[in-house]
N, C-alpha and C positions, 0 to 999 in steps of 0.2 A: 514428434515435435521437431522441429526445424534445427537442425542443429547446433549451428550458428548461435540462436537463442539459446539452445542447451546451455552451451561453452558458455557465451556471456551470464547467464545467470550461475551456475557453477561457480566463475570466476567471481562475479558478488557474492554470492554466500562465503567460500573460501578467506577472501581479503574479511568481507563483516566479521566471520567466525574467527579468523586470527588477531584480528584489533580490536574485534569489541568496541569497548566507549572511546575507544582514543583515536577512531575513525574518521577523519577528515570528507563527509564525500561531496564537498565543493568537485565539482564538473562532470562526475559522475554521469549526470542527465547528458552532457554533449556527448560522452562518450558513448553511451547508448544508442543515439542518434545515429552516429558514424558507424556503428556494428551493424546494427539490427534495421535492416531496410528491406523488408517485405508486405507483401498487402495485408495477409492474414496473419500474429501472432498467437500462438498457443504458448501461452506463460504456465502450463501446467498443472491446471488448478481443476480439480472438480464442476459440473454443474451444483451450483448450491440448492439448499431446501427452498422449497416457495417463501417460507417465512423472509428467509434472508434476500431471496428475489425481491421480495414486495418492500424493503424496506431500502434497498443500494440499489434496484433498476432504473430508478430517478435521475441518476449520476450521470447516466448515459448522454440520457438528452438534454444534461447542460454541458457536457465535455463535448465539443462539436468534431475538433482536430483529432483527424483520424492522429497524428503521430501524439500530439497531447494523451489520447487516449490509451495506445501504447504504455507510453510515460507511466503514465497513474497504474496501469495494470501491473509493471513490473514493479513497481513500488509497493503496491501491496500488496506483491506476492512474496516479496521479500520481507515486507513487514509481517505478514503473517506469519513468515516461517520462525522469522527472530520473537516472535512473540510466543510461539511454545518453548520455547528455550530461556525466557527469562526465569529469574527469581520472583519470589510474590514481588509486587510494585503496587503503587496506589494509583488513585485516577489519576491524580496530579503527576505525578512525574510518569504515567501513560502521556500527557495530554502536551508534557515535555520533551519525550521522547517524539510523539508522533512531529511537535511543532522542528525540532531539530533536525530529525531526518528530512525532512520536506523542506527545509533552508537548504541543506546539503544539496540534497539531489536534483534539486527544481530551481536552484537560486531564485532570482525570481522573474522566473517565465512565466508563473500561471498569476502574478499578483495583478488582481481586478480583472482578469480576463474571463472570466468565468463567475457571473452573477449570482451570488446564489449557492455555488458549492463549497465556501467553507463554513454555511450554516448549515446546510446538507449532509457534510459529513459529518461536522458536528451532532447532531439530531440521531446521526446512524451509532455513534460509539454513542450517547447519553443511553440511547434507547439499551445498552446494553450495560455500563458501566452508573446509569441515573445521577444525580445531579450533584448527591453529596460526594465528600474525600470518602475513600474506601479503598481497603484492602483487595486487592486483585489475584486470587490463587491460580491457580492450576484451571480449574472450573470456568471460572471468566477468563483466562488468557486464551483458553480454548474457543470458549465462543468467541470472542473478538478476534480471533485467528480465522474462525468462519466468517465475520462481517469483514474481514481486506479479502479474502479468498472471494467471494460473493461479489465485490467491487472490481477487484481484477476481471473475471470471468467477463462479466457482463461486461466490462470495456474491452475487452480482447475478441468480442463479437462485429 
């Protein structure tokens, strides 16, 4: 992995892991920009299972920007990591959390830019979390750790 990338995603983890909820990451996204300027990123992540292919590969070809694309991969590779590290949570405040970090991170660069992918992604966690409020364990924080790893990957391609 490039290491630069390394560094900069280390240093996310570290700040998220030290602050937790009290984490501000307004500009975050610019700052990644300014780090990470290569052609190819390897965010670290696994090739995912077909299942999880077939269901986040879609993402691809609505996120056009090669650096947008970047964006979104470190995002949820980082959301996946913070996602085996939670306490049980319910979908709702998953669906709080996801909307928070993504104000943070993205302020709003990707608002209306991209047709389609916040019912996309939406569709990717239902398919895993389903429609009603529910308890999220250890079980499903797992799988929904494979659907952001599964979204990273395939944009990091």
């Amino acid at each position: 992995m490039n290491k630069r990338l390394t560094l900069v995603i280390g240093l996310i983890l570290i700040i998220i892991g030290g602050f937790g909820n009290n984490l501000s990451l307004d500009g975050l996204g610019d700052l990644l920009k300014n780090v990470v300027n290569v052609e190819v990123v390897d965010v670290g992540v696994d090739e995912p299972s077909e299942k999880v292919s077939e269901l986040v590969s879609p993402i691809k070809a609505i996120v056009t920007d090669k650096d947008d694309r970047i964006d979104i991969a470190v995002f949820h590779k980082v959301l996946g990591d913070r996602m085996l590290k939670y306490q049980d949570m319910n979908t709702q405040e998953l669906n709080d959390l996801y909307v928070e970090y993504a104000r943070g991170f993205f302020g709003g660069s990707l608002n209306d830019k991209y047709v389609g992918l916040d019912q996309l992604i939406l569709s990717v966690l239902k398919s895993q979390t389903g429609d009603e409020l529910a308890m999220l364990g250890v079980k499903e924080r797992g799988l929904l750790a494979e659907l952001f790893y599964g979204i990273a990957w395939h944009l990091q391609k």
